[in-house]
N, CA, C and O atoms as a printed pandas DataFrame, in Angstrom:
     atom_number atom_name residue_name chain_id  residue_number  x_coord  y_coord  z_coord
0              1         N          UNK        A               1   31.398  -13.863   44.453
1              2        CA          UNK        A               1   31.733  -13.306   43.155
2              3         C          UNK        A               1   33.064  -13.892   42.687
3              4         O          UNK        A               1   34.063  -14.168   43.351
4              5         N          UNK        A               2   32.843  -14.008   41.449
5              6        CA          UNK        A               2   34.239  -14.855   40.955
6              7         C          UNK        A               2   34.822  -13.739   40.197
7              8         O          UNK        A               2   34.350  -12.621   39.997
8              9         N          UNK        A               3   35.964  -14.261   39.802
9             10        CA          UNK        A               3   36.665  -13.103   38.708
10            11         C          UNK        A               3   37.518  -13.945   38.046
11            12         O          UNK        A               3   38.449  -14.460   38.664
12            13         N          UNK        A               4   37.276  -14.238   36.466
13            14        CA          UNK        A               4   37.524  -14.856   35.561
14            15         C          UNK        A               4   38.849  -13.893   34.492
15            16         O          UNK        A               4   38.703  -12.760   34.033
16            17         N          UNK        A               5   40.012  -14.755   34.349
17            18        CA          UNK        A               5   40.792  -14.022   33.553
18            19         C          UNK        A               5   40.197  -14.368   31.951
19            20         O          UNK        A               5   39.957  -15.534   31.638
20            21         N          UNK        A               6   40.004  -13.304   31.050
21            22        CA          UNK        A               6   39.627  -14.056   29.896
22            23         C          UNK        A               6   40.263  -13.648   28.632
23            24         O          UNK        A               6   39.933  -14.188   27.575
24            25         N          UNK        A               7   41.152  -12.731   28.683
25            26        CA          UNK        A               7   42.199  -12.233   28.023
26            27         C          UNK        A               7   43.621  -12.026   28.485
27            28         O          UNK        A               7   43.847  -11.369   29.502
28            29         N          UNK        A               8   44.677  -12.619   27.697
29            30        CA          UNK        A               8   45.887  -11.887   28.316
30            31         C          UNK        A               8   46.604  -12.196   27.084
31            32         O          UNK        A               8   46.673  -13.251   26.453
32            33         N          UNK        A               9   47.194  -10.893   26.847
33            34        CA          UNK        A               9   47.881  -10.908   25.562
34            35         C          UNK        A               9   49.247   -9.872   25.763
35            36         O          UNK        A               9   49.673   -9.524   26.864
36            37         N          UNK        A              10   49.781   -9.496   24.543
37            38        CA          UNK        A              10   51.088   -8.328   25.073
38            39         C          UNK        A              10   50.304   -6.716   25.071
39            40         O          UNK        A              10   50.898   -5.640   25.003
40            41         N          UNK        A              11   49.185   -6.875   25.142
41            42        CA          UNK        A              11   48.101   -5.281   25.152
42            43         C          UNK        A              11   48.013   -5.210   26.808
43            44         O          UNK        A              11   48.061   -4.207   27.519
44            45         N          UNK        A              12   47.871   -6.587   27.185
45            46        CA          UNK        A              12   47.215   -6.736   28.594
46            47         C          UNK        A              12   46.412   -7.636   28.970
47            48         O          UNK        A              12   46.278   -8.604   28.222
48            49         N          UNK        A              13   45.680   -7.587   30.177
49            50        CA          UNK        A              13   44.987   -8.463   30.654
50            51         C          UNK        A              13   43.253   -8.086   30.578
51            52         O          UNK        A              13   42.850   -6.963   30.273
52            53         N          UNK        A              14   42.667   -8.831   30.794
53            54        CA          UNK        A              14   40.832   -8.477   30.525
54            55         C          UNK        A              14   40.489  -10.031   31.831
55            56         O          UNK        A              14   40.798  -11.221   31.760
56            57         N          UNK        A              15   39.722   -9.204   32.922
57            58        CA          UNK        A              15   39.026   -9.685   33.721
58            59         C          UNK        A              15   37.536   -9.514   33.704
59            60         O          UNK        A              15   37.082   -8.370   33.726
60            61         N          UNK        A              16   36.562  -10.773   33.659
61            62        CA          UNK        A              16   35.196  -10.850   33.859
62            63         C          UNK        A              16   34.682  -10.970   35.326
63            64         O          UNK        A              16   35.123  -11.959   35.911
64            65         N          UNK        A              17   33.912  -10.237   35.984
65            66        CA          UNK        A              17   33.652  -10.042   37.013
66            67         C          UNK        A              17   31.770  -10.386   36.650
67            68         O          UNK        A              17   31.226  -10.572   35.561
68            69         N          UNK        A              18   31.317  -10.367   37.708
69            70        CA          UNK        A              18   29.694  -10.445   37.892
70            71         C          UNK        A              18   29.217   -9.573   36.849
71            72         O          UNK        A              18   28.633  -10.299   36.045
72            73         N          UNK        A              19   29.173   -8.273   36.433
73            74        CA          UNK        A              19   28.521   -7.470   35.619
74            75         C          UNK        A              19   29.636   -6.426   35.197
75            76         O          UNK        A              19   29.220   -5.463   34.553
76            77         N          UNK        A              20   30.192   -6.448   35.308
77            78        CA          UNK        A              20   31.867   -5.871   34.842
78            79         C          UNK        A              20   32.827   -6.287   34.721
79            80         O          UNK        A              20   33.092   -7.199   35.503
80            81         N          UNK        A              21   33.877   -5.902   33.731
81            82        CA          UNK        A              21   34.856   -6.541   33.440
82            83         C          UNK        A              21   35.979   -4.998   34.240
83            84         O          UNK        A              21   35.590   -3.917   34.682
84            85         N          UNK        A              22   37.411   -5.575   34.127
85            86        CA          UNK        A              22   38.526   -5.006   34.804
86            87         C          UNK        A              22   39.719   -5.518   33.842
87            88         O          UNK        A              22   40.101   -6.655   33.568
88            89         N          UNK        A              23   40.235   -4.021   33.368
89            90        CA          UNK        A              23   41.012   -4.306   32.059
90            91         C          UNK        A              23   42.378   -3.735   32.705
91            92         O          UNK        A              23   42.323   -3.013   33.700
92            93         N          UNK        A              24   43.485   -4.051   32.161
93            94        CA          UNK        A              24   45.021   -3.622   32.740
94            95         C          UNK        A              24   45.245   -3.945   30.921
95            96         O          UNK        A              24   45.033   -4.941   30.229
96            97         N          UNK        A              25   45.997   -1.968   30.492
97            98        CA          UNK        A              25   46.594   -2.534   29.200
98            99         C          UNK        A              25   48.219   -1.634   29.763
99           100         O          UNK        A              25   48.498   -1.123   30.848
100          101         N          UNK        A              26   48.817   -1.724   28.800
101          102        CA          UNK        A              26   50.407   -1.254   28.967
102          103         C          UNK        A              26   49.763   -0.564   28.063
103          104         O          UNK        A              26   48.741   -0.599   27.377
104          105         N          UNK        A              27   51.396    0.568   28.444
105          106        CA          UNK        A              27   51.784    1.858   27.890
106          107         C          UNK        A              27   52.046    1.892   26.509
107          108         O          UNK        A              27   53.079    1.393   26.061
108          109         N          UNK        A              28   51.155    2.468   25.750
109          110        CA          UNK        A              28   51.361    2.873   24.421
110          111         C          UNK        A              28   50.199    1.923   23.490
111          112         O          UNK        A              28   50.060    2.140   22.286
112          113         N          UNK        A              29   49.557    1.069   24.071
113          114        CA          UNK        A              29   48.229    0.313   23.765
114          115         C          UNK        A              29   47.268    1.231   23.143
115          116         O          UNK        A              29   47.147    2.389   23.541
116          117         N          UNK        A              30   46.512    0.693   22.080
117          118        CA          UNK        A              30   45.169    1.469   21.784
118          119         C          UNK        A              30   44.262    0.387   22.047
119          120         O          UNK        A              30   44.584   -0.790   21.885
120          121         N          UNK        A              31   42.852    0.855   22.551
121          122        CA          UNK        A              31   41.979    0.487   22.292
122          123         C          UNK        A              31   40.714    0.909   22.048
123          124         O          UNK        A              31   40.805    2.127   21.897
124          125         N          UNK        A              32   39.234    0.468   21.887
125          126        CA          UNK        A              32   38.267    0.954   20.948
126          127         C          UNK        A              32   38.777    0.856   19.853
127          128         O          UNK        A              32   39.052   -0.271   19.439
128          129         N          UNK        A              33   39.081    2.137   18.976
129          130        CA          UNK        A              33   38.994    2.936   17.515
130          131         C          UNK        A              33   38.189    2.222   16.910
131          132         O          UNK        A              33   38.550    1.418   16.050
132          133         N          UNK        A              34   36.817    2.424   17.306
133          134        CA          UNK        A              34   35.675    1.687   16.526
134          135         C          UNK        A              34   34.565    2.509   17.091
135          136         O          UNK        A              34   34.527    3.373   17.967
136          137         N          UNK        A              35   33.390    1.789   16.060
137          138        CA          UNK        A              35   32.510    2.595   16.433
138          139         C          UNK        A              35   31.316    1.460   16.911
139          140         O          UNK        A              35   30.133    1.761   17.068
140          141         N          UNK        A              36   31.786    0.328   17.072
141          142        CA          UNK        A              36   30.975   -0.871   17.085
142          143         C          UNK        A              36   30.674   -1.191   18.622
143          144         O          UNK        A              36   31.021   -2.321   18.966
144          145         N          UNK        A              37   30.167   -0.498   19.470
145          146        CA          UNK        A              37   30.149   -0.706   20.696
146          147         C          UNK        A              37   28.694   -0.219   21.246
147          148         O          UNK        A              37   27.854    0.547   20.774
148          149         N          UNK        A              38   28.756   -1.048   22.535
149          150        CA          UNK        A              38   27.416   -0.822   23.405
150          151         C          UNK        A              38   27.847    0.358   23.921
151          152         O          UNK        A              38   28.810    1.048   23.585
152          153         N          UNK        A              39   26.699    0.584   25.121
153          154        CA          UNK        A              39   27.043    2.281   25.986
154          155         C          UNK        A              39   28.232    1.503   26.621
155          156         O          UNK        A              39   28.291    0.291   26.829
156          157         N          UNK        A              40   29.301    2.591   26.924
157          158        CA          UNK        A              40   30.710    2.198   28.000
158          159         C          UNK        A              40   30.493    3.143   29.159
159          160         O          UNK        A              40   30.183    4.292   28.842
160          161         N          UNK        A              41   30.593    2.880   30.368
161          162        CA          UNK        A              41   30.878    3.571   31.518
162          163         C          UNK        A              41   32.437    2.662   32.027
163          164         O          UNK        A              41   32.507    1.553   32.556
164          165         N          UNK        A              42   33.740    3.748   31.579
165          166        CA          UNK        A              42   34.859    3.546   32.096
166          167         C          UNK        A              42   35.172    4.369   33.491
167          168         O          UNK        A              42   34.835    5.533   33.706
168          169         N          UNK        A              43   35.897    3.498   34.393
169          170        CA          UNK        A              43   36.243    4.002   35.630
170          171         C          UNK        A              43   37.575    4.119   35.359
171          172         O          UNK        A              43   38.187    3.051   35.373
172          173         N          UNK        A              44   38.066    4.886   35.170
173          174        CA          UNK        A              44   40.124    4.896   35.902
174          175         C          UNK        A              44   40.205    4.933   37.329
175          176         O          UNK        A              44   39.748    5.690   38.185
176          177         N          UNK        A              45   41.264    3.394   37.356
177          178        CA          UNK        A              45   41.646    3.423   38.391
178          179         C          UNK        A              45   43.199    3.726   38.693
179          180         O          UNK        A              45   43.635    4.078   39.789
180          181         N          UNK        A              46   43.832    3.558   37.708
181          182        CA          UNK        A              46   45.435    3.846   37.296
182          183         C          UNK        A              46   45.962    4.714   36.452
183          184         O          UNK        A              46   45.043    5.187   35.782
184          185         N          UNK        A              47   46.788    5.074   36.206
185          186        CA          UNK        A              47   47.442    5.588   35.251
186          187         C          UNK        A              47   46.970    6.841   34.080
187          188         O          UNK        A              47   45.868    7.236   34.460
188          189         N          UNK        A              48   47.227    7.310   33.302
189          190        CA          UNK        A              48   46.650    8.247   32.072
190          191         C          UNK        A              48   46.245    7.439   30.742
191          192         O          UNK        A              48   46.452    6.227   30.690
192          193         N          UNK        A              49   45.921    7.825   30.146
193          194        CA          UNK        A              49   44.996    7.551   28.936
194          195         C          UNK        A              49   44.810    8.899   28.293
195          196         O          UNK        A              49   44.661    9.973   28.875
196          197         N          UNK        A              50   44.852    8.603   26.615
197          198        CA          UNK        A              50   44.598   10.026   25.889
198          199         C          UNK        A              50   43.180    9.340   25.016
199          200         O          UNK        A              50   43.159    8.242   24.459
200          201         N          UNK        A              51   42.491    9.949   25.064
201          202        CA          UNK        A              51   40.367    9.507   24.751
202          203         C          UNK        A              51   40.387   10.705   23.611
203          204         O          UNK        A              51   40.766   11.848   23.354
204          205         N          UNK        A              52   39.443    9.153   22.972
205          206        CA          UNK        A              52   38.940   10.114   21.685
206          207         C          UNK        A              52   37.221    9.592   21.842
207          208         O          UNK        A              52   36.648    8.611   22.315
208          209         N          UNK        A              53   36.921   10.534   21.329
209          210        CA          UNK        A              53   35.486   10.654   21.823
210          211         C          UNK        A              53   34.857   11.484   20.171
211          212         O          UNK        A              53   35.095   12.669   19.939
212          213         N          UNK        A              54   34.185   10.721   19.348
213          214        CA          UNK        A              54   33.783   11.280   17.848
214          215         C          UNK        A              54   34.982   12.228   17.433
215          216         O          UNK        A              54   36.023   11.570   17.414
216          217         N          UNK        A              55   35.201   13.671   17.064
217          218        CA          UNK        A              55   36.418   14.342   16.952
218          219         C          UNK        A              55   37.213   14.845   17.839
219          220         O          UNK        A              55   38.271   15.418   17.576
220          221         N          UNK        A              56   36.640   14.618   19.210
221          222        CA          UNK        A              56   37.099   15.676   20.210
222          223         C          UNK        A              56   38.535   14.403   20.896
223          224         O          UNK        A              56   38.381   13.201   21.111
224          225         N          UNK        A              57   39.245   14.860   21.001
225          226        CA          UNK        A              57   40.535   14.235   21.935
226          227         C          UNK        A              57   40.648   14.908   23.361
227          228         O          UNK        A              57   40.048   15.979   23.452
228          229         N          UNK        A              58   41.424   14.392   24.686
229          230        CA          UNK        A              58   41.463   14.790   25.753
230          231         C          UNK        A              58   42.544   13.743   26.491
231          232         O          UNK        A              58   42.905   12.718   25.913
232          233         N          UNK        A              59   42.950   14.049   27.621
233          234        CA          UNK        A              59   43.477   13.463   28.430
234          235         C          UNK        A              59   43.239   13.444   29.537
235          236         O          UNK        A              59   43.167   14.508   30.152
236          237         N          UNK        A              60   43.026   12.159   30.201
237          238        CA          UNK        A              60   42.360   11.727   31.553
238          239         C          UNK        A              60   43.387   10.996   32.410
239          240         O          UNK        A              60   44.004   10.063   31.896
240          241         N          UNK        A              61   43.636   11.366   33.756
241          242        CA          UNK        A              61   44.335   11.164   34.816
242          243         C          UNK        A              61   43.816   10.213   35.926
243          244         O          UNK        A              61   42.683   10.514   36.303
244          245         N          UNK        A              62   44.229    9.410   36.387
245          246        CA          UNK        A              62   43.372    8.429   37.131
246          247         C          UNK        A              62   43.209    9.410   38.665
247          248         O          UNK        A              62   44.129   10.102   39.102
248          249         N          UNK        A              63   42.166    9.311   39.171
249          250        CA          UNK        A              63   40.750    8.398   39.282
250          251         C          UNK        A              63   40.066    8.976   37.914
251          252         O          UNK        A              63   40.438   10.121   37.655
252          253         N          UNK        A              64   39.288    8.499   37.139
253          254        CA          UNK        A              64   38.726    9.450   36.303
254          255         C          UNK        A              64   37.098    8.706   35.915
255          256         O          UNK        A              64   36.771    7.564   36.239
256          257         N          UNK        A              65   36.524    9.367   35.403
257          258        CA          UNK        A              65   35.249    8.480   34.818
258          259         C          UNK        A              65   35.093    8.870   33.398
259          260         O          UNK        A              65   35.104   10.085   33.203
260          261         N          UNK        A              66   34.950    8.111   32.372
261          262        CA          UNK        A              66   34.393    8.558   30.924
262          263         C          UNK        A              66   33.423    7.437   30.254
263          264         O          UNK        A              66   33.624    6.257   29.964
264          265         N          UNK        A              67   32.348    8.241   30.133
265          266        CA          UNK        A              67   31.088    7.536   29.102
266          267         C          UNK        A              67   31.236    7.323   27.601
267          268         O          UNK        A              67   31.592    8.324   26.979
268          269         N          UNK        A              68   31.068    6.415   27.029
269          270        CA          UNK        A              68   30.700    6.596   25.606
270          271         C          UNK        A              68   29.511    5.950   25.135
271          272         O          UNK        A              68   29.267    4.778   25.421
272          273         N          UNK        A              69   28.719    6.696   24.387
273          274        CA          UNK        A              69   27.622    6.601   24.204
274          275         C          UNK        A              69   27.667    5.348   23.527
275          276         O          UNK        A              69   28.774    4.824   23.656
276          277         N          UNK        A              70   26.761    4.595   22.765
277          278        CA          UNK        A              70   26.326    3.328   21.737
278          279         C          UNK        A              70   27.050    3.389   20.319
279          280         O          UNK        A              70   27.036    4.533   19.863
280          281         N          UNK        A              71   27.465    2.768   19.782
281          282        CA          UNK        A              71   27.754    3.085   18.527
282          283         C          UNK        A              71   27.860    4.751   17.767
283          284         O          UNK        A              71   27.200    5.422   16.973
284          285         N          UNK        A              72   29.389    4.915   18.747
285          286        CA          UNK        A              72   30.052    6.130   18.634
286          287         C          UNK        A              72   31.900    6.067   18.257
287          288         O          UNK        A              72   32.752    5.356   18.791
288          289         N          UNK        A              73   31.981    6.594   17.691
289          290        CA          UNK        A              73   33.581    6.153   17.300
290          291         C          UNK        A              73   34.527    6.607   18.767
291          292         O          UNK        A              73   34.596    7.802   19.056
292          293         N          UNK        A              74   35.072    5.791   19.446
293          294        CA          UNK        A              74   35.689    6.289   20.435
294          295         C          UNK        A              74   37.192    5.488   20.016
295          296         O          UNK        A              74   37.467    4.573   19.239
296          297         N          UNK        A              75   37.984    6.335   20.951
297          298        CA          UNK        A              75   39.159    5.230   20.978
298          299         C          UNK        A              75   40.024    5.591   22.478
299          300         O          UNK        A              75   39.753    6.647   23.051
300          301         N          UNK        A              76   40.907    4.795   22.971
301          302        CA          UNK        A              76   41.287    4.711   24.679
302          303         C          UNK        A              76   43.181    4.799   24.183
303          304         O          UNK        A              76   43.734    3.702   24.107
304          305         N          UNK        A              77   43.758    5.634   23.983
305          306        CA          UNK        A              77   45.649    5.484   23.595
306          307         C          UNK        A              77   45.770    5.070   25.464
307          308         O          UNK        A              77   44.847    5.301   26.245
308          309         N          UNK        A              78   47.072    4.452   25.859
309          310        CA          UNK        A              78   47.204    4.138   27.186
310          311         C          UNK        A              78   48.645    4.832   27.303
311          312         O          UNK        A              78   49.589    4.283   26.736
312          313         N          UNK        A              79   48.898    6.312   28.194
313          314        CA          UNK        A              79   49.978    7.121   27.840
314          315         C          UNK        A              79   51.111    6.585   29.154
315          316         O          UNK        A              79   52.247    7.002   29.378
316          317         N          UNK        A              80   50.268    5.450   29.933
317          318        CA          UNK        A              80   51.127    4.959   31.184
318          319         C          UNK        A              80   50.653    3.630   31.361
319          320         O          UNK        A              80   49.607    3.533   30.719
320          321         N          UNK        A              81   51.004    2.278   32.081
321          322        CA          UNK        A              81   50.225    1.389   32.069
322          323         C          UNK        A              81   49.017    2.312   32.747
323          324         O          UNK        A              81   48.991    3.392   33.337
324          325         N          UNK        A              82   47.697    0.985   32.219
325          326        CA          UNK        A              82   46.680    1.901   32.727
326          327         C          UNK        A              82   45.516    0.703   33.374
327          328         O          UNK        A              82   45.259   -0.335   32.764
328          329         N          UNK        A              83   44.941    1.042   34.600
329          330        CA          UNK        A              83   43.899    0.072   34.860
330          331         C          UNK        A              83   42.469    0.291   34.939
331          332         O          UNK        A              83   41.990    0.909   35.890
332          333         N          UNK        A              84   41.986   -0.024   34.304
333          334        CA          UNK        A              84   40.101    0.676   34.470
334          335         C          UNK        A              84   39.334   -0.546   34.834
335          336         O          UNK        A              84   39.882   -1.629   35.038
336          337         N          UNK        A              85   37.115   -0.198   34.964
337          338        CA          UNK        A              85   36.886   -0.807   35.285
338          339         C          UNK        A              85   35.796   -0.853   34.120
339          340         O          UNK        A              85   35.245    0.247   34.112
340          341         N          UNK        A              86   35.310   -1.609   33.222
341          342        CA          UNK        A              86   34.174   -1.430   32.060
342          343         C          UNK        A              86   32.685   -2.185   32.892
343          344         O          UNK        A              86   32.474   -3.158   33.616
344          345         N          UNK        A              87   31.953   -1.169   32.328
345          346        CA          UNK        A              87   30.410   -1.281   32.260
346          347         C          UNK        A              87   29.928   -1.316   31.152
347          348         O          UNK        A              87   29.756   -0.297   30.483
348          349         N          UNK        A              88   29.599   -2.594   30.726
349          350        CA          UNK        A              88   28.844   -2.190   29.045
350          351         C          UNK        A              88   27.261   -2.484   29.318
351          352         O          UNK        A              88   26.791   -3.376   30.025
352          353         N          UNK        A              89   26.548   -1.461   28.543
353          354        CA          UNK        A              89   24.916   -1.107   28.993
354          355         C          UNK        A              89   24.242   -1.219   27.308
355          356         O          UNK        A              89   23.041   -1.032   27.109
């Protein structure tokens, strides 16, 4: 298995793996706020994150797991650096 860097910017880094990618963003990063997405199965492996999920908001503590369905407005705030693992389905 290889692991391909294919992003790195001042948000963070984005790794391609065999059937998953492995994202590292810094503190105070957004990402999603769209609604343009496949199914997501996120793993936390680091840090906190504040999730928006259609209207509902929450905060997730690493280890954590959060789904988002298909073309659903989600969005990921990063309240610490944060490291997860994406599944897009």
């Amino acid at each position: 298995m290889d692991i391909e860097l294919i992003k790195e910017n001042d948000e963070g880094k984005t790794y391609q793996a065999d059937n998953f990618k492995i994202l590292y963003r810094y503190k105070g990063v957004i990402a999603g706020d769209n609604s343009e997405n496949v199914r997501e199965i996120i793993y936390f492996i680091t840090g906190s994150a504040e999730i928006t999920l259609r209207d509902k908001t929450w905060i997730v503590k690493s280890p954590a797991k959060v789904e988002f369905p298909a073309e659903t407005f989600h969005k990921i705030k990063s309240l610490t650096d944060i490291s997860f693992i994406l599944f897009e389905k």
